[in-house]
C-alpha positions in Angstrom: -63.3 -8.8 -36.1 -63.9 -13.0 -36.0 -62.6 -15.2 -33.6 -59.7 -16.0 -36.4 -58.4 -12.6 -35.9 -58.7 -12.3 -32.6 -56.3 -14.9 -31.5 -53.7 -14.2 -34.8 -53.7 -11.0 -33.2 -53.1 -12.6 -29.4 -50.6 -14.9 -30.7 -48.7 -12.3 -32.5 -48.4 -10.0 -29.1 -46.9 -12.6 -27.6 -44.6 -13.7 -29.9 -43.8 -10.1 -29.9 -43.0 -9.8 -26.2 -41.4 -13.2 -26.4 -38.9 -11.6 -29.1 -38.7 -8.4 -26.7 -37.9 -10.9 -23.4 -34.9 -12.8 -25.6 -33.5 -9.8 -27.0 -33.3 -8.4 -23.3 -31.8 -11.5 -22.6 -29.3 -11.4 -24.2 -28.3 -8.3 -23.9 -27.7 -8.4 -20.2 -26.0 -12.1 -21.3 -23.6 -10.3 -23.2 -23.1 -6.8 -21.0 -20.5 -7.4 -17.8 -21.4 -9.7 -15.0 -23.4 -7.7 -11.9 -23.9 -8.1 -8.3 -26.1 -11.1 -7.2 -28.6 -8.5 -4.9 -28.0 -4.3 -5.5 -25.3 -4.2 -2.5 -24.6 -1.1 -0.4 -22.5 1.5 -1.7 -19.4 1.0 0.5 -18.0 4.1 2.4 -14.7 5.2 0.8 -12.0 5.7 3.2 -11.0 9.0 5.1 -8.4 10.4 4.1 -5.6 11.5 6.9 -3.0 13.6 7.3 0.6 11.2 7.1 1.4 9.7 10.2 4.6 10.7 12.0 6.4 7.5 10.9 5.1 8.0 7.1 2.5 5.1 7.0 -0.8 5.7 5.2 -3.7 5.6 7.6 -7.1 3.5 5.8 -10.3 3.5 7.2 -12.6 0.5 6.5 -15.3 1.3 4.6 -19.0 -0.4 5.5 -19.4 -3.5 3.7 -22.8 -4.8 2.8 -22.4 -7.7 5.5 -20.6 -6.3 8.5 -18.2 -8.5 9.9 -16.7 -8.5 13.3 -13.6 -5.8 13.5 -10.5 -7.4 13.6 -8.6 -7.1 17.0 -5.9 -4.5 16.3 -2.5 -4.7 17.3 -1.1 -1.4 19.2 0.1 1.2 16.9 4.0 1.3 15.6 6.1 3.5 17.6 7.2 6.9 15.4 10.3 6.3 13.2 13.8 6.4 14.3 17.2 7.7 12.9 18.6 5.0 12.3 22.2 4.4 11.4 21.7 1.2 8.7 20.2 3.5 6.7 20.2 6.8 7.7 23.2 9.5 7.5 23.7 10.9 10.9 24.3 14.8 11.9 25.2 15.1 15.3 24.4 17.9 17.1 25.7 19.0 20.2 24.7 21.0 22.7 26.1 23.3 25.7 23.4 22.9 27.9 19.7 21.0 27.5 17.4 22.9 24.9 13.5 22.8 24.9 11.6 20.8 22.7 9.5 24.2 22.7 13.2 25.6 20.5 13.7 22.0 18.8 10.1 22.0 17.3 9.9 25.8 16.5 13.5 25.9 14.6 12.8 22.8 12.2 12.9 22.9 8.9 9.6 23.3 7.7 9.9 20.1 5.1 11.8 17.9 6.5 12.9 16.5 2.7 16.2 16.7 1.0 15.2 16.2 -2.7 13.6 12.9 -2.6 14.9 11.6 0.6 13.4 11.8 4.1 15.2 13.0 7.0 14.7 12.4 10.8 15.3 14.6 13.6 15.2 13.5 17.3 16.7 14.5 20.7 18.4 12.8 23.6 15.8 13.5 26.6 17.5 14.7 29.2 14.8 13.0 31.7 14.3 9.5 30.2 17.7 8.8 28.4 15.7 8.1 25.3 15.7 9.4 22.0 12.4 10.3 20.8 10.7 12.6 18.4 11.1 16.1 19.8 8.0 16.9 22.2 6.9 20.3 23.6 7.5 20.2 27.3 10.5 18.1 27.2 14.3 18.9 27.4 17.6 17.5 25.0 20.7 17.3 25.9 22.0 16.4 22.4 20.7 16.3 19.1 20.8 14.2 15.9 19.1 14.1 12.4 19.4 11.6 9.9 18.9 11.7 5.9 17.6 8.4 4.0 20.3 6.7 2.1 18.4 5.1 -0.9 14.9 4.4 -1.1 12.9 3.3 -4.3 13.9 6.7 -5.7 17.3 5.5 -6.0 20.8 6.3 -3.5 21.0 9.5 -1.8 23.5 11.5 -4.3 26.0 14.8 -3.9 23.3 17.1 -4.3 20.5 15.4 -1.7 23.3 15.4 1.0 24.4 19.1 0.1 20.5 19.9 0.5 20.5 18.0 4.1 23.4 20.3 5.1 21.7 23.5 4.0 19.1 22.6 5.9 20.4 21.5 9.2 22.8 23.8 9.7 20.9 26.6 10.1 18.6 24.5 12.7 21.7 23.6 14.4 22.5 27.2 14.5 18.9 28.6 16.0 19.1 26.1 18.8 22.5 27.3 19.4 23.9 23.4 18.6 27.3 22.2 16.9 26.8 20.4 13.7 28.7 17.5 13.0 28.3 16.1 9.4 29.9 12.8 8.1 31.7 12.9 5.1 29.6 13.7 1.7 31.6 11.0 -0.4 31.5 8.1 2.5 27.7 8.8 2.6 27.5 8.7 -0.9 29.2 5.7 -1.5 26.9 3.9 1.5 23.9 4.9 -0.7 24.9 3.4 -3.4 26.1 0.1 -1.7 22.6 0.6 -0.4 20.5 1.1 -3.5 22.4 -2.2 -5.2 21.4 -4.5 -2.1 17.7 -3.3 -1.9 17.3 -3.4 -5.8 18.1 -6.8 -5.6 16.3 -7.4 -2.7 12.9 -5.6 -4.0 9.8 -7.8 -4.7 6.4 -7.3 -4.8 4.5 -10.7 -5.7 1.2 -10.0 -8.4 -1.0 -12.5 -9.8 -3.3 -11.8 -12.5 -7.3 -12.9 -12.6 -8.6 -13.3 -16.3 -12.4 -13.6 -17.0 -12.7 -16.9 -18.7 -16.2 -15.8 -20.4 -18.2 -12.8 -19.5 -16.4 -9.4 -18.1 -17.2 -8.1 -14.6 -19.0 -5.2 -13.8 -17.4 -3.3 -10.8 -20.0 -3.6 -8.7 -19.4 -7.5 -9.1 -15.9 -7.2 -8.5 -16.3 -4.9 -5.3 -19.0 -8.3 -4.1 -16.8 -11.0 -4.5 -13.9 -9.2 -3.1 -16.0 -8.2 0.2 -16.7 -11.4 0.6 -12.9 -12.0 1.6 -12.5 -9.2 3.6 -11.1 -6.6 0.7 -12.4 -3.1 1.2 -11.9 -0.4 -1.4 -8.5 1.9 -0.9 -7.7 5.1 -1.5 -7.3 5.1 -5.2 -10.3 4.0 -7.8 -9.7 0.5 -8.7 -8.4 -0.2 -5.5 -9.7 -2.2 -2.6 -7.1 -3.7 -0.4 -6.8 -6.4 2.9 -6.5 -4.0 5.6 -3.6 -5.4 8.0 -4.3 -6.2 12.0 -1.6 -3.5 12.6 -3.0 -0.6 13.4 -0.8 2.3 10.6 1.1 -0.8 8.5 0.2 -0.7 4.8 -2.2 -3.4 3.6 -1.1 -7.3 3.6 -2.4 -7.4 -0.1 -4.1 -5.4 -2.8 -6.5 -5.8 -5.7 -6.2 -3.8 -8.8 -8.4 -3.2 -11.8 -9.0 -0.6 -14.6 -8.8 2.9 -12.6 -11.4 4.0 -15.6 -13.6 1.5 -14.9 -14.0 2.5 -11.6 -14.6 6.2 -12.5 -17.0 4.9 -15.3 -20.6 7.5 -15.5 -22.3 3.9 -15.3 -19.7 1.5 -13.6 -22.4 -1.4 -13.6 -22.0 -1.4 -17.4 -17.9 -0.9 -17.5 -16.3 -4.4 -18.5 -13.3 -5.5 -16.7 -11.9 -8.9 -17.8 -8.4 -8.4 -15.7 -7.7 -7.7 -11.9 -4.0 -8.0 -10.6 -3.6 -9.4 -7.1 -0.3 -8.2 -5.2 1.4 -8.2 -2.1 5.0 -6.2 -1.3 6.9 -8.0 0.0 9.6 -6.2 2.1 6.6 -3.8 3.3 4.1 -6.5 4.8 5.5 -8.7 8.1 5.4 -12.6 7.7 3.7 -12.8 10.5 0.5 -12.0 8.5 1.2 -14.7 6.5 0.6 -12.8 3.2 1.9 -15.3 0.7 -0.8 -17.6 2.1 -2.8 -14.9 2.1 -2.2 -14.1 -1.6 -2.7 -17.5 -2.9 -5.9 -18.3 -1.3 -7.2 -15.6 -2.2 -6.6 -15.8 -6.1 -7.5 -19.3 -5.7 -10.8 -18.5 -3.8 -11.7 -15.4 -6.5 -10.6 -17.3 -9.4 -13.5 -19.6 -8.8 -15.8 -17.5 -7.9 -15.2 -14.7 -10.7 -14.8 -17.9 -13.1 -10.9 -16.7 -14.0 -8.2 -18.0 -14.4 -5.0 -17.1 -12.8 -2.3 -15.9 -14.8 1.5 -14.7 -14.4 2.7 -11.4 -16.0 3.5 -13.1 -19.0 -0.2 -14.5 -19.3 0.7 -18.1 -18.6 -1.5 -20.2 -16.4 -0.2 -20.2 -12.6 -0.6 -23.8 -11.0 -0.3 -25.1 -7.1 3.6 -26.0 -8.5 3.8 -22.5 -9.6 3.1 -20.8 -6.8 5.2 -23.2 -4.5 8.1 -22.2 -6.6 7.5 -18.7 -5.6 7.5 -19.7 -1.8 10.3 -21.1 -1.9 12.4 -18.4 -3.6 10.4 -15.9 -1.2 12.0 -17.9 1.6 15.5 -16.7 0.6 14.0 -13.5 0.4 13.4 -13.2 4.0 16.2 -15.1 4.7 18.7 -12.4 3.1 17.0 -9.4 4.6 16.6 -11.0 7.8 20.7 -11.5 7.5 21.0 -7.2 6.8 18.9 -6.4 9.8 16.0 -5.6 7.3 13.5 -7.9 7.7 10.1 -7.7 5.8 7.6 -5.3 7.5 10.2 -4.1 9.9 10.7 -0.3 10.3 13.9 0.2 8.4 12.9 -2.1 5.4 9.5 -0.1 5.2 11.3 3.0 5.5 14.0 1.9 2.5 11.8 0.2 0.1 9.2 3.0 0.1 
């Protein structure tokens, strides 16, 4: 073989590999957008058993770049009966029962169709009225069905499910029942229902790829970076609140498939939705502020564009629209005694 062929031969290998190199090239150009470094596979949350007051416990997974734990405020007292929104069944006693009696006679769900209901006791010791506790005495009773929640107003059938349930409580712990008229409590649910349905808001924000798709991976990255970790559904990750128990001040939300992909660094997402709710998450969190810097902040760097439900482009003048009109929003619950983030509001608009 001459010199001639020799370096034919050379030139051709590398024109080869330089074909090979491009065509890899591009195909990682045109495949979704990955992580900058491989990260660490964050720790899903535990799951928990509910809390007594209903809210949804999250543990913070491990992000690649631990940051200092947020101080934590203390934990929300259990949920009360209570009569804004809440039927009441009073139950009376002859003498002081047990909560040993109270906690052995309940009804095993305490559910009428798909409203909650509360039972609590008088304690004959403190005054208070307080969850039932072993080792503790009542002198009087009460329990509480949910008027409306998202589900809709308590109806006929809900309240004549309560009754069935109660009464034979009442009548193990040797208590009068009391119940409030089925039509009134009716008619309060539905006056209920029409307030909160007008009152119901939860604020989302889209996040469109302008060019290339996200991997998950790259989505899971750039949300760690502002403090998201991922929730208890795939294609979840949320901003944890301070408050120890309170749902999350915000969410982000992509492609549940996606996340549950065989080879998520090769599923394409070109949409994540921002959102906060709004009568769930206290003000004092400041998760409107929250929401728009953090679609402004992920918009550049994802390289998206931010977008309303209806796929128009969503400018500083947009979202100070929104605040304003969310300003009346807390005004007007405020005015009911439901305030955003409050117990009652969470406990209605759930």
């Amino acid at each position: 073989m001459n010199s001639l062929t020799i370096a034919l031969a050379g030139l051709g290998g590398v024109v080869l590999a330089g074909v090979i190199a491009h065509g890899a090239w591009q195909a990682r150009k045109a495949g979704p957008r990955r992580p900058e470094e491989p990260a660490v596979e964050p720790r899903e949350p535990v799951l928990q058993e509910p809390t007594l007051d209903g809210a949804e416990r999250i543990e913070p997974a491990v992000n690649e770049e631990p940051m200092s734990p947020l101080p934590m405020a203390p934990r929300r007292a259990s949920l009360r009966v209570d009569a804004l929104i809440d039927a009441i069944a009073t139950l009376t006693v002859e003498t002081p029962v047990s909560g040993e009696m109270v906690l052995g006679h309940q009804p095993p769900t305490r559910r009428a169709g798909s409203k909650p209901f509360l039972i609590e006791g008088l304690n004959a010791e403190t005054g208070e009225w307080e969850a039932p506790l072993a080792g503790q005495h009542y002198s009087e009773l009460q329990a509480g069905v949910q008027l409306a929640n998202r589900t809709g107003a308590l109806n006929e059938i809900e309240y004549s499910e309560f009754v069935q349930k109660i009464e034979p409580f009442a009548e193990a712990i040797g208590a009068m029942a009391d119940f409030p008229d089925m039509l009134d409590a009716a008619g309060r649910a539905r006056e209920l229902d029409a307030f909160a349905s007008q009152c119901d808001a939860q604020l989302a924000v889209h996040l469109q790829a302008r060019s290339a798709a996200w991997s998950v991976g790259y989505i899971h990255q750039h949300a760690a970076r502002h403090g998201f970790v991922p929730g208890m559904v795939p294609g979840r990750l949320v901003l944890a609140s301070t408050e120890e128990g309170a749902p999350p001040v915000l969410t982000l939300t992509f492609d549940s498939q996606a996340a549950l992909a065989d080879d998520p660094s090769r599923a394409a997402v070109r949409d994540v939705t921002l959102s906060f709710d709004v009568p769930q998450t206290d003000p004092v969190a400041d998760p409107f502020v929250a929401w728009q810097a953090s679609a402004q902040a992920l918009s550049l760097g994802m390289d998206a564009v931010i977008v309303d439900d209806n796929g128009q482009p969503l400018s500083p003048a947009g979202f100070a629209a929104i605040g304003n009109e969310l300003s009346q929003l807390y005004h007007t619950l405020s005015e009911r005694d439901l305030a955003a983030g409050s117990a009652a509001a969470r406990r209605l608009f759930s």
